[in-house]
MIPA-429736 format. One record per residue (C-alpha): residue in one letter; x negated, y, z negated. Coordinates in pm, 1 decimal. Layout:
r resn = a	xx = X	yy = Y	zz = Z
...
***
This chain:
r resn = x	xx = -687.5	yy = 3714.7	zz = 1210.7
r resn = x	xx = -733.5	yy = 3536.7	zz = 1569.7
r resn = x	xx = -744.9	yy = 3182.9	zz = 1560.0
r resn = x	xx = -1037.1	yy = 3052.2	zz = 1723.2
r resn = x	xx = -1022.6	yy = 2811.2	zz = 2011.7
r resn = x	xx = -1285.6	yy = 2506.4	zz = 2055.6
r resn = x	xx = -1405.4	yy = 2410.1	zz = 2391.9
r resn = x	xx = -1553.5	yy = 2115.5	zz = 2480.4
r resn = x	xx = -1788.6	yy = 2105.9	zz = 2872.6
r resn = x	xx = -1574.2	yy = 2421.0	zz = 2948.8
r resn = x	xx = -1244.2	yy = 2275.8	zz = 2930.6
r resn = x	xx = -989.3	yy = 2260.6	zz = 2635.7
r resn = x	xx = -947.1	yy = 1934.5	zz = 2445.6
r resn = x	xx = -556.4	yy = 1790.7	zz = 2513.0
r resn = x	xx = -304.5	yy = 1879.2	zz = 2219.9
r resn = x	xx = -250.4	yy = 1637.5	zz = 2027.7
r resn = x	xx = 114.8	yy = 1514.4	zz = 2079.9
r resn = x	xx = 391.1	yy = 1627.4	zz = 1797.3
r resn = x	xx = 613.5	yy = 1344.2	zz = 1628.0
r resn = x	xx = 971.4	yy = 1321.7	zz = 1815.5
r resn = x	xx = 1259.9	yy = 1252.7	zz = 1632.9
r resn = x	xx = 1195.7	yy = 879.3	zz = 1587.1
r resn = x	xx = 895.5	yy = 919.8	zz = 1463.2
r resn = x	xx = 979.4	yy = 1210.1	zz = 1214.8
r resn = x	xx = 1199.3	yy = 947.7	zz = 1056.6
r resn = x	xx = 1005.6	yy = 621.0	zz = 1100.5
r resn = x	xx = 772.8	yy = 830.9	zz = 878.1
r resn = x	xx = 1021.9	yy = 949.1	zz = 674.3
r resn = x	xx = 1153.9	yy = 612.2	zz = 581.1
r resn = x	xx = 835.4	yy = 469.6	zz = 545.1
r resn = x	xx = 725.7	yy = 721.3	zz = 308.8
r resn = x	xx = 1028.7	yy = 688.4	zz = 88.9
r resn = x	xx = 961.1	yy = 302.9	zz = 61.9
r resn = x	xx = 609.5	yy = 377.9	zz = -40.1
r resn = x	xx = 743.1	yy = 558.7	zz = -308.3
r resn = x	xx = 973.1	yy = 285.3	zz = -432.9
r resn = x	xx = 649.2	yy = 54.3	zz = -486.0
r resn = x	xx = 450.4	yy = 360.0	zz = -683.8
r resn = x	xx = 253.9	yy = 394.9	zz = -374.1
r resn = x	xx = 63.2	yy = 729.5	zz = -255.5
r resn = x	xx = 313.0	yy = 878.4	zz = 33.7
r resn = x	xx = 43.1	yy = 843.3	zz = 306.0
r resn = x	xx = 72.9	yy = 504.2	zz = 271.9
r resn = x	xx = 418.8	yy = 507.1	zz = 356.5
r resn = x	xx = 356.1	yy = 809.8	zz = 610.2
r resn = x	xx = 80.6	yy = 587.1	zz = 814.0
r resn = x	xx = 263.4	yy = 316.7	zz = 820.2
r resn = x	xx = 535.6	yy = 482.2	zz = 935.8
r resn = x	xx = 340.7	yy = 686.5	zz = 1235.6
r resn = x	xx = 153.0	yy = 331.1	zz = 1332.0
r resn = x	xx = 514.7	yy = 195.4	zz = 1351.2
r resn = x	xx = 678.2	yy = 400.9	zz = 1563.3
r resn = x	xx = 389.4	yy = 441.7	zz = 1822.9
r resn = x	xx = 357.0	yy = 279.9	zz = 2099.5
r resn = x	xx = -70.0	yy = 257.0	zz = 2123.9
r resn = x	xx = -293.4	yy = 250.2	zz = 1837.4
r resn = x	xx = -408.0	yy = 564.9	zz = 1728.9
r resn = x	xx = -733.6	yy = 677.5	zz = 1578.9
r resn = x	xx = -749.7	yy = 827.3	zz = 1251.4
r resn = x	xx = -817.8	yy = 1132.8	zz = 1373.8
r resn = x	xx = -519.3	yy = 1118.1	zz = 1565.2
r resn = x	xx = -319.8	yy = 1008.6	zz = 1223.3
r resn = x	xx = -472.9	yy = 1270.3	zz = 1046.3
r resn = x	xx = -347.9	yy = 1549.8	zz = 1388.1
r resn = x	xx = -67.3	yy = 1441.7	zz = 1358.5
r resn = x	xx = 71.0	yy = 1357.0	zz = 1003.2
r resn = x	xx = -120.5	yy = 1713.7	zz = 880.4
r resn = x	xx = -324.7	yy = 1441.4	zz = 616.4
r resn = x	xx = -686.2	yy = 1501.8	zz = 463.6
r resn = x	xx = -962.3	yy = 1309.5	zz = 603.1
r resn = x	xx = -996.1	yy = 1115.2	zz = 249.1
r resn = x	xx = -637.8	yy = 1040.4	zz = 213.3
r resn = x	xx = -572.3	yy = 923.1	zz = 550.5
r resn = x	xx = -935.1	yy = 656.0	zz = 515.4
r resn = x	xx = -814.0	yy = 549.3	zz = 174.8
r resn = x	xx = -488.0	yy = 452.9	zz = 296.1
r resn = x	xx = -557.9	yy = 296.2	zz = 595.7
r resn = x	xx = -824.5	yy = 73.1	zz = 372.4
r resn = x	xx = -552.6	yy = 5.0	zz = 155.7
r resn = x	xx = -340.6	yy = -56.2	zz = 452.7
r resn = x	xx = -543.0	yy = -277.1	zz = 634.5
r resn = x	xx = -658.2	yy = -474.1	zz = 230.1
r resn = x	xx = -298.2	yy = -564.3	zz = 225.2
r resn = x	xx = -266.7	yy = -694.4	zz = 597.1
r resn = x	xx = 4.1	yy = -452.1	zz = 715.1
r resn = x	xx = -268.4	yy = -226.5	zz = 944.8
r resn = x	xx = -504.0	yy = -385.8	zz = 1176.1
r resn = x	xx = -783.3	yy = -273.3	zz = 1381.7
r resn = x	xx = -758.7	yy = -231.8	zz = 1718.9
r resn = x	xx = -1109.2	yy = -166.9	zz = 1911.5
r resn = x	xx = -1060.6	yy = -1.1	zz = 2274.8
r resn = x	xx = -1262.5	yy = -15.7	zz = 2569.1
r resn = x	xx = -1485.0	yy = 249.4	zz = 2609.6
r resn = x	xx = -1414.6	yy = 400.5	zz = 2310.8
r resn = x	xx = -1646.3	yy = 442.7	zz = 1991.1
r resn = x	xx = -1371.3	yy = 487.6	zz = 1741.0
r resn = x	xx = -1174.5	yy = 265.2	zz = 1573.2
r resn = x	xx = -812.0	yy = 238.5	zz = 1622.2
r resn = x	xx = -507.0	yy = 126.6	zz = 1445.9
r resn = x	xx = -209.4	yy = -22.2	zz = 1476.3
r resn = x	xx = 126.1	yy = -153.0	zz = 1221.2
r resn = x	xx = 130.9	yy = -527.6	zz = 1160.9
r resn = x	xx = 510.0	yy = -646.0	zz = 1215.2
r resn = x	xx = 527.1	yy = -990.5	zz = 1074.7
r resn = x	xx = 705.1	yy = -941.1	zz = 728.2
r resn = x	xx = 633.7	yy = -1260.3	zz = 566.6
r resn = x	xx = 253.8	yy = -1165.1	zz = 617.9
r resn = x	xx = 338.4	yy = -782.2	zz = 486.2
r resn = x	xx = 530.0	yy = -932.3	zz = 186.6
r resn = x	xx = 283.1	yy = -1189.2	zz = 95.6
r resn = x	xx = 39.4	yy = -937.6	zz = 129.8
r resn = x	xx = 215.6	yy = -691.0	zz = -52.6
r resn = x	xx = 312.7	yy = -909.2	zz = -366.3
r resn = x	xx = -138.9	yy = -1041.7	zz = -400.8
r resn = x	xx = -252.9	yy = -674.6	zz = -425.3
r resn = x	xx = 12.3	yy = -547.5	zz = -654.0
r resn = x	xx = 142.0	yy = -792.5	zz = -850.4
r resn = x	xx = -136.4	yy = -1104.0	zz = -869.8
r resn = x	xx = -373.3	yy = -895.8	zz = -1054.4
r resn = x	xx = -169.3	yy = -801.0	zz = -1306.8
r resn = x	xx = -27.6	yy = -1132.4	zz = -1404.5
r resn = x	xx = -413.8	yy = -1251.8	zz = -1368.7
r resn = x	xx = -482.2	yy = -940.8	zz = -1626.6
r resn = x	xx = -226.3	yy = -1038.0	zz = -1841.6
r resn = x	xx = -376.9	yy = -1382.5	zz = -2028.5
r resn = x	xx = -641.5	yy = -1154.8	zz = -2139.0
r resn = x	xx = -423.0	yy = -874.8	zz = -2254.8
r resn = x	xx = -213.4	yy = -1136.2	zz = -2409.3
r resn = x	xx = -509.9	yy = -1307.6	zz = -2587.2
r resn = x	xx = -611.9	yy = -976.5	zz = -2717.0
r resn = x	xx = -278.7	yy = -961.3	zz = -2843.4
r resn = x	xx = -282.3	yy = -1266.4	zz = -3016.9
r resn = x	xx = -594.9	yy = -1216.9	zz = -3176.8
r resn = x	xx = -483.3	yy = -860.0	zz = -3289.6
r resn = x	xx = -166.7	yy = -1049.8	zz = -3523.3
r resn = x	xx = -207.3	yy = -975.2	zz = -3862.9
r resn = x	xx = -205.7	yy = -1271.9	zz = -4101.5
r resn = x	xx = 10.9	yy = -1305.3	zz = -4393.2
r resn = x	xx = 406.9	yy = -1373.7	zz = -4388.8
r resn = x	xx = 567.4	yy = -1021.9	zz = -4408.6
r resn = x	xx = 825.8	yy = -870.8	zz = -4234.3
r resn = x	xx = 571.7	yy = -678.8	zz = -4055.0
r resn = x	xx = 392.6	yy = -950.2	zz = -3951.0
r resn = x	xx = 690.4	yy = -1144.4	zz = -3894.5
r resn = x	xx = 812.3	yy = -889.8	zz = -3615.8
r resn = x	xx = 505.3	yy = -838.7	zz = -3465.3
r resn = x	xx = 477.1	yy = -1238.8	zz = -3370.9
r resn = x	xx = 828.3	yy = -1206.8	zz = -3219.8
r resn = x	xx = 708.9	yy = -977.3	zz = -2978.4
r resn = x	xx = 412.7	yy = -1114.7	zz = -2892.0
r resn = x	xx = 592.6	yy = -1448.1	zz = -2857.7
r resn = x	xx = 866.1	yy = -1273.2	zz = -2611.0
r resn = x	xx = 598.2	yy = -1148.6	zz = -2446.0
r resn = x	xx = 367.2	yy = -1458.8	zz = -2365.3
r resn = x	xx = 731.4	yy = -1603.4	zz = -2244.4
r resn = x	xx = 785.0	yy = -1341.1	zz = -2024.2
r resn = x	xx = 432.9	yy = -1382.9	zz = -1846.5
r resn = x	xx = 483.3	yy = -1723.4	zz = -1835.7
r resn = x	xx = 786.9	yy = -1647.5	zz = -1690.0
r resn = x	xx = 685.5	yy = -1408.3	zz = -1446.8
r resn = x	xx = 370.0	yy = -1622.3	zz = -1326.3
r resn = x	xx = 635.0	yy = -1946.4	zz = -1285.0
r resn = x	xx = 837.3	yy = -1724.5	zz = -1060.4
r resn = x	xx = 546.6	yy = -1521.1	zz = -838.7
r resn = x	xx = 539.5	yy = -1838.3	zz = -602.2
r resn = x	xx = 929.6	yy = -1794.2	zz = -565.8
r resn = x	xx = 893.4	yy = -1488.5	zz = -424.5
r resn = x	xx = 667.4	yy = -1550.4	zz = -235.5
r resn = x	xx = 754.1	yy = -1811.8	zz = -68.0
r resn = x	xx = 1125.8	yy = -1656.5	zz = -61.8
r resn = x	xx = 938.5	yy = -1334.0	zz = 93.5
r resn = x	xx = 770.9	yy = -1608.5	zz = 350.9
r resn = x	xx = 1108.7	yy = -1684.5	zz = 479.5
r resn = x	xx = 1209.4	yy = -1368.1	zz = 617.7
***
């Protein structure tokens, strides 16, 4: 089956440029990482293209060149740019938008710790009162054990919430 070729006023629309070796693993890396934090690989991928290029790039030139879907490549760049590690970049003459990687790490890590770790401490007093309220009465050993673990567990989110400004502020200092 012959491929079909678009053209656009009679002339062909330029290629879109292949990754070179640096970028191959700038997106490799970066997609590895992603996957360290639970994250969908084009996060990581994105990132990883935005990183190692040199102007912004649209996201149809993300999506060219990375091989992603349409939906993937918008939720991740939203996701990207909710965090602070992608920003917009609007250029002249030009009706799309553009993007580019965010460098400063302390902003990335701050960012990066408030999405995926602040709601889930925030979530946990009410998991934690449901908890409670879900101890049986009475003195048995059933009973017994199941107030030991709630009480290890309302330590270790009091734990965890005392040390979330540690890291972040330790994150600020890179």
């Amino acid at each position: 089956m012959a491929v079909k070729e678009k053209y656009y006023l009679g002339s062909r629309p330029a290629p879109e440029p292949v990754l070179d070796d640096f970028q191959r693993e700038c997106v490799a890396i970066f997609q590895r990482a992603a996957a360290a934090f639970s994250l969908a690989p084009s996060v990581g991928q994105i990132y990883g293209l935005l990183f190692s290029s040199e102007e912004p790039l649209s996201m149809d030139q993300i999506m060219a060149r990375l091989g992603t879907s349409r939906g993937g490549t918008h939720q991740s760049l939203r996701w990207l740019r909710q965090i602070g590690a992608v920003e917009r970049h609007f250029m002249p003459g030009q009706r799309k938008e553009f993007f580019a990687a965010v460098l400063n790490l302390r902003k990335l890590a701050g960012a990066f710790v408030a999405a995926r770790i602040n709601p889930h401490i925030e979530s946990g007093h009410d998991h934690l009162e449901r908890l409670r309220a879900s101890l049986p009465e009475g003195n048995d050993d059933k009973a017994q054990f199941q107030r030991q673990r709630y009480d290890q567990m309302e330590r270790w989110h009091r734990f965890l919430g005392d040390l979330l400004p540690f890291i972040q502020t330790l994150a600020g200092k890179f």
